[in-house]
C-alpha positions in Angstrom: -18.9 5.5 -29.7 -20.4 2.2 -28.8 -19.4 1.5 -25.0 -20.4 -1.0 -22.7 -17.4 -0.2 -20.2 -18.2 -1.2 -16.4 -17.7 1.1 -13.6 -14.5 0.0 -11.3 -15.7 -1.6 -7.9 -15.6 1.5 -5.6 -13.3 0.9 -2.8 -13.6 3.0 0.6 -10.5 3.1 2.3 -10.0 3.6 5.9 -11.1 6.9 7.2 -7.9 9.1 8.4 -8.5 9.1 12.4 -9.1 5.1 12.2 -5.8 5.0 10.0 -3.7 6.9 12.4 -5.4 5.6 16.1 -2.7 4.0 18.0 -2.8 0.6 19.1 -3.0 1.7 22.7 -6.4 2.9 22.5 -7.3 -0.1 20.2 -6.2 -2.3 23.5 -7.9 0.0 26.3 -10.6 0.5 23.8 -11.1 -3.7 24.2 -11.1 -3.1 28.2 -7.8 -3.4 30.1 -7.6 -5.7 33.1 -4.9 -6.6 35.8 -4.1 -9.7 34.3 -3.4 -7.9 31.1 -1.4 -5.0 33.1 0.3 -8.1 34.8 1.1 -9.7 31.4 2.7 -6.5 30.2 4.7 -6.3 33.2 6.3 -8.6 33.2 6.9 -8.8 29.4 7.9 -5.2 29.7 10.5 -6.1 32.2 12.3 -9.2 30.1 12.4 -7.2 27.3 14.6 -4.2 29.8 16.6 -6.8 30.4 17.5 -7.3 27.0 17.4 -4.1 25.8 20.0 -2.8 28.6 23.0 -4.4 27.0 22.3 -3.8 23.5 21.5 0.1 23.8 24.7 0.3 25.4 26.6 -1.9 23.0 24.9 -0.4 19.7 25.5 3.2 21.2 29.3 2.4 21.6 29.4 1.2 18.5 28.0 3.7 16.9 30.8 6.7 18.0 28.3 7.7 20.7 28.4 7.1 25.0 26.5 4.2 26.2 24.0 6.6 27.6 22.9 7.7 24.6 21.7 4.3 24.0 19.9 4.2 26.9 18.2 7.5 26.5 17.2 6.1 23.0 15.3 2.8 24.6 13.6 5.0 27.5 12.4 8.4 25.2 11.6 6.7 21.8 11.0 3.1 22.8 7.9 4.6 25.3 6.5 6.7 22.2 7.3 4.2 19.3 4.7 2.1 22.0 2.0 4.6 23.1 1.9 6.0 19.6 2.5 3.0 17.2 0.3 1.6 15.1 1.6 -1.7 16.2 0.4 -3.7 19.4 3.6 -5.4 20.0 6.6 -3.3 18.8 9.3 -2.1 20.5 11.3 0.7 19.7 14.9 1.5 20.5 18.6 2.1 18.9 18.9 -0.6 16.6 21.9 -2.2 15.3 21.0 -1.8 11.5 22.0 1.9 12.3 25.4 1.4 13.4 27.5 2.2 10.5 25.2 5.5 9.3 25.2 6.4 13.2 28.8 5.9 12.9 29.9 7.7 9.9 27.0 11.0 10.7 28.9 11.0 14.3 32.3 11.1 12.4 31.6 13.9 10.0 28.9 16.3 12.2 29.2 15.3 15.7 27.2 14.1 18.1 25.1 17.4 17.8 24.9 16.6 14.1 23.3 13.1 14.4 20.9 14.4 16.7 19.8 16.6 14.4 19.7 14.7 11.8 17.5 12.3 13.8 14.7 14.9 14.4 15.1 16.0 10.7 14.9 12.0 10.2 11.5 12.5 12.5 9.8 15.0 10.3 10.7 13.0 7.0 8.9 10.2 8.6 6.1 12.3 9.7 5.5 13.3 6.0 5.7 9.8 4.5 3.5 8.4 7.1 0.2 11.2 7.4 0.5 10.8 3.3 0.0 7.5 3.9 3.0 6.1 1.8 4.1 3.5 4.3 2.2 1.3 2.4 4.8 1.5 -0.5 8.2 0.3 1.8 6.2 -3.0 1.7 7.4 -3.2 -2.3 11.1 -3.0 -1.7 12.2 -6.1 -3.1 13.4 -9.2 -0.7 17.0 -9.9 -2.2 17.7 -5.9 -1.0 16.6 -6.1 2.7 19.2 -9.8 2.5 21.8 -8.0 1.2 21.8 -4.6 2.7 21.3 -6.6 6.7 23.9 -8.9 5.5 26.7 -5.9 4.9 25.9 -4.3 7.8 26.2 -7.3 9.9 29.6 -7.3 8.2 30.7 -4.2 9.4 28.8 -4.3 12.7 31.1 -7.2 13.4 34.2 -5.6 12.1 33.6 -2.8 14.5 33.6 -4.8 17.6 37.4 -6.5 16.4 38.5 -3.1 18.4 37.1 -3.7 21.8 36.8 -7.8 21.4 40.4 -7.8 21.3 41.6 -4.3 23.4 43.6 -3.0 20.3 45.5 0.0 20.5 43.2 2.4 17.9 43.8 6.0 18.2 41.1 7.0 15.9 38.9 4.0 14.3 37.6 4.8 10.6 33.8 4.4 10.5 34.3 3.0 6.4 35.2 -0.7 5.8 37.9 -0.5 4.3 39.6 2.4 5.9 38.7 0.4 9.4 40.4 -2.9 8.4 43.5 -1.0 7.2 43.7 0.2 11.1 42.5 -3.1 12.7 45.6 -4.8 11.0 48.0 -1.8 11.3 47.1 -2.6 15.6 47.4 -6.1 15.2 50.1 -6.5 17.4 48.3 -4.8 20.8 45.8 -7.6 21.0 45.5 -7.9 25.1 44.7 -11.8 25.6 42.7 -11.2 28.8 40.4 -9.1 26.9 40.5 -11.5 24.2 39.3 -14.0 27.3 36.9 -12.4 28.4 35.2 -11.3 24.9 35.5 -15.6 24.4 33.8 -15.9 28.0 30.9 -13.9 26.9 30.9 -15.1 23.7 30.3 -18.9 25.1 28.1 -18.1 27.8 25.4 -16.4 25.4 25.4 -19.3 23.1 25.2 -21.8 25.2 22.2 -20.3 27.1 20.6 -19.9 24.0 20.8 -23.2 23.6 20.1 -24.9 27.0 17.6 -21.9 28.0 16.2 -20.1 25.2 14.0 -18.2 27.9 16.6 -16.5 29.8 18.6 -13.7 29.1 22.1 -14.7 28.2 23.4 -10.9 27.4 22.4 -9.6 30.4 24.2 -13.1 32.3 27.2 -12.7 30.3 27.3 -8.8 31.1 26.9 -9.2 35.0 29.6 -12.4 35.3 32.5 -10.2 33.0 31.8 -6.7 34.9 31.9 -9.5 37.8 35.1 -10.8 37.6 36.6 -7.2 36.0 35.9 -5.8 39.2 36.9 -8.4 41.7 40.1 -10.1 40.3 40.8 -6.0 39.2 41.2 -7.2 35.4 43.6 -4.8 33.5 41.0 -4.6 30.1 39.1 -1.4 29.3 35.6 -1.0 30.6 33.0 1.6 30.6 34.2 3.7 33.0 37.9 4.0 32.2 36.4 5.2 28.6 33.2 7.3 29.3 33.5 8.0 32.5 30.5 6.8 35.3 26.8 6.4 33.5 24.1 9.1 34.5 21.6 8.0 36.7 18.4 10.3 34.5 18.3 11.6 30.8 18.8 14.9 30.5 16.4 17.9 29.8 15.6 18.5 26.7 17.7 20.7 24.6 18.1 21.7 20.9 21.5 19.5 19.2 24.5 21.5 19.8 25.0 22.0 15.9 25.2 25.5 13.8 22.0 26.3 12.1 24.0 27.3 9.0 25.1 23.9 8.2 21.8 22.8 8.3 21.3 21.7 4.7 24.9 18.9 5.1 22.5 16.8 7.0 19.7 16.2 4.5 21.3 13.5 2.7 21.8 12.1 6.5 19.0 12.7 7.5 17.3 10.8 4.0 18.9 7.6 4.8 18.1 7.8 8.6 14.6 7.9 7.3 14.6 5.5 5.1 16.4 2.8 6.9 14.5 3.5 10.0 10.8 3.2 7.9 12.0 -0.1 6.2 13.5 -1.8 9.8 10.5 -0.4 11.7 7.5 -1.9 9.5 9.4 -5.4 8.4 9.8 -5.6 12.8 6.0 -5.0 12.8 5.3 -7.2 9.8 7.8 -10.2 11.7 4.8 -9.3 14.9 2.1 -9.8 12.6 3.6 -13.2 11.6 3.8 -14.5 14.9 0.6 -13.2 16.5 -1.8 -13.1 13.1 -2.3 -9.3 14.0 -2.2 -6.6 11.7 0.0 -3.4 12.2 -1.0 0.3 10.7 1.8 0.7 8.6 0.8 4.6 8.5 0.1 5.3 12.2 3.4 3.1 13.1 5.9 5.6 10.8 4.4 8.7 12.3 5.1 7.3 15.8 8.9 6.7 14.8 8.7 10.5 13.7 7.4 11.9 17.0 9.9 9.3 18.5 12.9 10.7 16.7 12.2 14.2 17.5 11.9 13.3 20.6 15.2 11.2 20.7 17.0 14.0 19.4 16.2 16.5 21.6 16.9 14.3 24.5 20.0 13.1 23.4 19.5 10.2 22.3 20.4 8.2 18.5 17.7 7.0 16.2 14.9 4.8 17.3 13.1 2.6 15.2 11.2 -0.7 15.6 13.4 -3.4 16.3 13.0 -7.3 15.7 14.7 -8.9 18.2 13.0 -7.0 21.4 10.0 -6.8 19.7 10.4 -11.1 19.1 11.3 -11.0 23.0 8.1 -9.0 23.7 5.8 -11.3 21.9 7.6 -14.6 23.5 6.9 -12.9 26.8 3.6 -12.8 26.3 3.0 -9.1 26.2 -1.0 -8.0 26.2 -0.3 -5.0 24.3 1.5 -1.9 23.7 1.3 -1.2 27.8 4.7 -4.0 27.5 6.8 -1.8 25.3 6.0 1.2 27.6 7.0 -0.3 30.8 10.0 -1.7 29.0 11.2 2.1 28.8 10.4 2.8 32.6 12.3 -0.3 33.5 15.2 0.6 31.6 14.9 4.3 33.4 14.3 2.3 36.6 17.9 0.3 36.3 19.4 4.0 35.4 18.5 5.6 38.5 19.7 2.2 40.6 22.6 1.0 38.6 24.2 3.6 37.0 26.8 3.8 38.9 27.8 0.1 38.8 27.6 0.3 35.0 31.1 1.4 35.1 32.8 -2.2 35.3 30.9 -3.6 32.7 34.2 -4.5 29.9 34.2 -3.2 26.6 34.8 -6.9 25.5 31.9 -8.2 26.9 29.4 -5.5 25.1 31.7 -6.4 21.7 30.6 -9.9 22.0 27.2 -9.0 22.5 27.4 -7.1 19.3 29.1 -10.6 17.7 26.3 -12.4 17.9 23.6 -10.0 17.1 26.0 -9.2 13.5 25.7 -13.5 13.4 22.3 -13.6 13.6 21.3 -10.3 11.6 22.5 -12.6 8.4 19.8 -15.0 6.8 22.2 -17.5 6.0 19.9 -20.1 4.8 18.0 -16.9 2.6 21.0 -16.0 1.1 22.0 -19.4 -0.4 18.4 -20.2 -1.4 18.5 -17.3 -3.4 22.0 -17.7 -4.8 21.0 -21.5 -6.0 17.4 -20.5 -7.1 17.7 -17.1 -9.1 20.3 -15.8 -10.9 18.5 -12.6 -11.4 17.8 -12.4 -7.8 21.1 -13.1 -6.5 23.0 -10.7 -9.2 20.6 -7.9 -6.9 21.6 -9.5 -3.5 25.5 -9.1 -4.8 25.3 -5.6 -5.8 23.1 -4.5 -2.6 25.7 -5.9 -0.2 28.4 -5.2 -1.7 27.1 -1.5 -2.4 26.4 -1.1 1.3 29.7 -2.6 2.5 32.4 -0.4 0.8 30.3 2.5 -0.5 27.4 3.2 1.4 23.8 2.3 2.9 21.8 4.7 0.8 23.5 3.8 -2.2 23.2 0.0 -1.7 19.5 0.6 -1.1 18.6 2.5 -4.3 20.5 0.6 -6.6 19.0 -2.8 -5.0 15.6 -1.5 -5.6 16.2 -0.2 -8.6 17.8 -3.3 -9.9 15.4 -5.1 -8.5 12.7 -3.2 -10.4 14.1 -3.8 -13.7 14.0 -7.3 -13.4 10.9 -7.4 -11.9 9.2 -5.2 -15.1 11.6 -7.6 -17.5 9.5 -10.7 -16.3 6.5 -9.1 -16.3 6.8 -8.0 -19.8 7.6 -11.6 -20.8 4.6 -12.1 -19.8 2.4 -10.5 -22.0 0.8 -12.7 -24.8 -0.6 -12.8 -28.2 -3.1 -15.3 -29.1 -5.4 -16.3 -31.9 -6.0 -20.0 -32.9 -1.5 -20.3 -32.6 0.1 -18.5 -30.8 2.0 -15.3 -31.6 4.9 -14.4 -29.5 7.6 -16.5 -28.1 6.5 -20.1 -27.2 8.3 -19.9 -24.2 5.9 -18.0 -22.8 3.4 -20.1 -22.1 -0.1 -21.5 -23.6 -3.5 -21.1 -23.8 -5.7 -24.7 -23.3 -7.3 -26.0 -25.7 -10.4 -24.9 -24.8 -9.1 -21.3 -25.0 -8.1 -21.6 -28.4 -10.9 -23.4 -29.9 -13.6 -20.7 -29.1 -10.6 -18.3 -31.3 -10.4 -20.7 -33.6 -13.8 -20.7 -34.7 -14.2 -16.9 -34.6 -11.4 -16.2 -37.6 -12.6 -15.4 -41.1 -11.5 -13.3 -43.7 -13.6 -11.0 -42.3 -12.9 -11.4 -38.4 -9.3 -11.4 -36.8 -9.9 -12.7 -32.9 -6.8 -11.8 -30.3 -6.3 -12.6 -26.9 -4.3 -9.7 -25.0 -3.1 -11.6 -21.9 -0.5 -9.9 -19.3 0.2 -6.5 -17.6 -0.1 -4.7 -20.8 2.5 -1.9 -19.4 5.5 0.2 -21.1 7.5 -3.1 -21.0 5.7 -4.9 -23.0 4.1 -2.0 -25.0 6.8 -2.3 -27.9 6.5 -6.2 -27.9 2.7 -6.2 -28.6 3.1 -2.6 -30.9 5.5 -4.8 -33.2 3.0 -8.3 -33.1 -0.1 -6.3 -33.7 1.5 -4.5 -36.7 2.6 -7.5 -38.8 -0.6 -9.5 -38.6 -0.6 -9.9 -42.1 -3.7 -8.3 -44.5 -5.7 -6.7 -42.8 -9.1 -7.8 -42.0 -12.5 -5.5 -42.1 -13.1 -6.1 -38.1 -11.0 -6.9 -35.4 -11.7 -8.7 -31.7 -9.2 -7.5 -29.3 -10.2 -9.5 -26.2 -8.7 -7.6 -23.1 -10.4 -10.2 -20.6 -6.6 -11.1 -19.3 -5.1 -7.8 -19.1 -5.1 -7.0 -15.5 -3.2 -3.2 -15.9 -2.8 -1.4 -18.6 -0.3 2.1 -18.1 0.2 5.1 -20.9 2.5 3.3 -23.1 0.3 0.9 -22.9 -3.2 2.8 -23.9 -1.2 4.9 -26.3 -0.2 1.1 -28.2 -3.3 0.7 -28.3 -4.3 3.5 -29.4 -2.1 3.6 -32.7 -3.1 -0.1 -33.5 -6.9 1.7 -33.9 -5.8 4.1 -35.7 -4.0 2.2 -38.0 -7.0 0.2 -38.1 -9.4 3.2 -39.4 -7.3 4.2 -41.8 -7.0 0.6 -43.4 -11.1 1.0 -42.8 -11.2 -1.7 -40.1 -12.8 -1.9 -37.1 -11.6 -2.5 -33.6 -14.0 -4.0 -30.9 -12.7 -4.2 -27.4 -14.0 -7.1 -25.5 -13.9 -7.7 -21.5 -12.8 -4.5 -20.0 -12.7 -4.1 -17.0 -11.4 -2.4 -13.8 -8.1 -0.6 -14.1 -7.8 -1.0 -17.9 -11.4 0.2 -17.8 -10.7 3.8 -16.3 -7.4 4.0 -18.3 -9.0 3.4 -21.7 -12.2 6.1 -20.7 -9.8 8.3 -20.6 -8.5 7.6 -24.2 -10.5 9.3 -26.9 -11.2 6.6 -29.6 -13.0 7.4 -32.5 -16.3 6.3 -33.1 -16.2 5.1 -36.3 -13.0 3.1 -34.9 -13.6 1.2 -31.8 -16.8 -0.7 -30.2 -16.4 -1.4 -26.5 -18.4 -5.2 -26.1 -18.3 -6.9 -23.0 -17.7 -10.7 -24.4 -16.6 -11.9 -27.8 -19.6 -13.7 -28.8 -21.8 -10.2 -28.6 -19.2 -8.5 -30.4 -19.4 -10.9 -33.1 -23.3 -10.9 -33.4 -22.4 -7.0 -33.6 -20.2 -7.8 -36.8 -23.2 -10.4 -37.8 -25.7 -7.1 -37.7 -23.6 -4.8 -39.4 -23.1 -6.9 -42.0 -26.9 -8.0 -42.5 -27.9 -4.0 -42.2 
């Protein structure tokens, strides 16, 4: 066999200790100085402040005691830091988990979600040291809109509870079951705790507004535990609930939960994983867009693993990466990951000092912190640029949200990206083209220029057959092209199969191909191959052609002074 096929352009990737070196050496590595140390600081510290509300208020609701939350910030927000293969991310409970937090705590426990965390930790581990973090990248966009957008739905639904001191013996963690009791309690809405949720409500917004620099939870929090405690407000708070907050995490411990049942939490445990990989590396690819940094997808999962584990055994929920501290760090002008660290001893710091005034902060007031984070966790202008733009698009949006909002978050997720998938190989298939001197498939799909066509043009004969291949030549479009190549009409004695435009070629692919030649050699016509390279170059040296079937040229014109030869000889 005739071959002229070029060797691929060898690519060294990164070796294994550069892929999985944490940002923190990368940053001491540089040299560290007090300014920097100063810079982190107090970046660290403005972040804590932000932080402290939300752990509590995602902790709560999530079925667990606002400590937990905290323990979560402190243990996995320090490691997710020193570990990460991001400069600026910070790690914590994040309020993407709330409804799979919710509905693990419901059917195992407490003891049950920490386990599943740590068995969330290893997964993580395993994805990131085989280095398939790289893959989340590819989920497609319409399924991170729609999945954030149901569970800002539900986020929000949980907090009607508190925001309005209803009457709830046992709140469903499932949509539909938990509107069903919100209305059934209708008619215990306390308006003082309906005045103070509004209060809280006001205050953040407008401080987001008039000063976009200061921390308008942490403001709204202080003045409602404020006036609870002073004027002796008859709404529920913190301590009436859970009791007074700890003043230190506790040691760790293995989760109170029977090794037998082990095997219930994998499905948990799957989705814990999942979510926690996807929210962690689009917070670090959000850093990268502010700062033009780049983060080590790789290195930054394996740090949520150990973080996890961690979290787990000191009871704490699951930690990932999260956007909005992580925006906050960046804002403050953090140095590094030295910020995110500190962040965690702060938070431990305002434990040990003021736990025990913790206990008047209103359940209200940490519901309307969990308002507006549910507001702002939907892309509203994302959503209806999608919805006007892209039918296809929007159709995997729909089922995605929907999916996640009254079945479940793992469900939502697969069939998005599956979805999603199929519509992305459908236009990839309409792609694909065959051209001679006219076209050959669907006009819809595009044209050649003039120029293109002319140089075919003049290479048909009776003898010679010239075709352009152009488009991911995959199992999509195999069929399509199978069908085209096989009705060309009487058969010439050569034919010019110019792959110059195929950029990937797959199985079905090569094994189209491959009938098409023989075909060919039994009608005693030839098949040259022109312009092979790369991918489609290692997938058809695999393939063994004939001989006496196929000639491998690298342009058309030499394949035709081949046929010119032959035919002199």
């Amino acid at each position: 066999m005739t071959s002229t096929l070029p060797n691929p352009r060898a690519y060294a990737p990164p070796g294994f200790g550069e892929m999985f070196t944490p940002k923190l050496a990368t940053v001491l590595r540089e040299g560290y100085s007090a300014a920097n140390f100063r810079a982190d600081a107090i970046a660290g510290l403005t972040v804590a402040i932000v932080a402290l509300p939300l752990s509590m208020a995602i902790a709560i609701g999530s079925g667990a005691k606002p400590e937990n939350g905290l323990y979560t910030s402190i243990v996995g927000g320090f490691l997710i830091s020193a570990l990460g293969g991001s400069r600026f991310q910070v790690g914590g409970p994040a309020a993407a988990f709330i409804t799979l937090v919710a509905m693990t705590t419901e059917s195992f426990g407490l003891g049950g979600l920490m386990l599943a965390s740590m068995m969330a930790g290893v997964l993580m581990l395993a994805i990131g040291y085989l280095r398939l973090g790289t893959y989340i990248k590819y989920i497609p966009h319409p399924v991170t809109i729609g999945f954030t957008s149901g569970i800002a739905l539900i986020i929000f639904a949980g907090q009607i509870h508190d925001f309005f001191g209803l009457k709830i013996d046992r709140e469903p963690a499932a949509f539909l079951p938990k509107l069903r009791a919100l209305w059934t309690a209708g008619a215990s809405v306390n308006p003082i705790t309906v005045a103070v949720g509004v209060l809280c409500v006001g205050i953040i917004l407008a401080l987001r507004k008039l000063a976009p620099r200061f921390p308008g939870m942490i403001a709204a929090i202080i003045l409602a535990a404020l006036l609870t405690w002073s004027l002796s407000l008859p709404i529920e708070t913190l301590g009436s609930r859970f009791g007074e907050v700890p003043s230190l995490p506790p040691t760790p411990a293995w989760p109170d939960f029977p090794v037998s049942r082990i095997l219930e939490l994998v499905p948990a445990a799957i989705a814990i994983a999942l979510l926690g990989s996807i929210e962690s590396l689009l917070s670090a690819v959000v850093a990268d867009g502010m700062t033009g940094r780049r983060h080590r997808s790789n290195c930054e999962l394996v740090a949520q693993g150990y973080a996890n584990i961690a979290c787990g055994l000191f009871g704490g929920l699951c930690a990932t990466g999260t956007i909005a501290r992580t925006a906050t760090n960046i804002r403050a002008r953090a140095h590094g990951p030295v910020s995110g660290m500190l962040h965690a001893l702060f938070l431990l710091l305002f434990m040990l000092i003021a736990a025990p005034l913790m206990k008047h902060i209103p359940l209200a007031a940490l519901a309307a912190v969990l308002i507006t984070v549910a507001w702002n966790m939907v892309e509203k202008s994302q959503i209806a640029a999608i919805l006007r733009h892209d039918r296809g698009e929007a159709a995997v949006l729909a089922a995605t949200f929907l999916l996640t909002l009254f079945r479940d978050l793992t469900e939502g997720i697969a069939v998005g990206v599956t979805l999603g998938s199929i519509l992305f190989m459908h236009r990839m298939a309409q792609l694909v083209e065959v051209t001679t001197h006219h076209q050959i498939l669907d006009e819809d799909r595009g044209d050649f220029s003039e120029s293109d066509n002319r140089a075919y043009e003049d290479a048909d004969n009776g003898d010679v057959m010239v075709y352009r291949i152009a488009g991911p030549f995959f199992f999509g479009a195999a069929d399509t092209v199978s069908e085209v190549l096989e009705r060309l009409g009487q058969t010439p004695k050569n034919f010019i199969l110019d792959l110059s435009a195929v950029p990937f070629i797959d199985t079905t692919g090569v094994e189209a191909l491959a009938g098409f030649v023989n075909k060919a050699r039994k009608s005693h016509a030839r098949v040259y191959l022109v312009s092979v390279a790369g991918n489609v170059a290692r997938a058809l040296r695999q393939t063994p052609f004939s001989d006496d079937a196929v000639t491998f040229c690298p342009t058309v014109e030499i394949a035709r002074d081949v046929i010119q030869r032959a035919h002199a000889e």
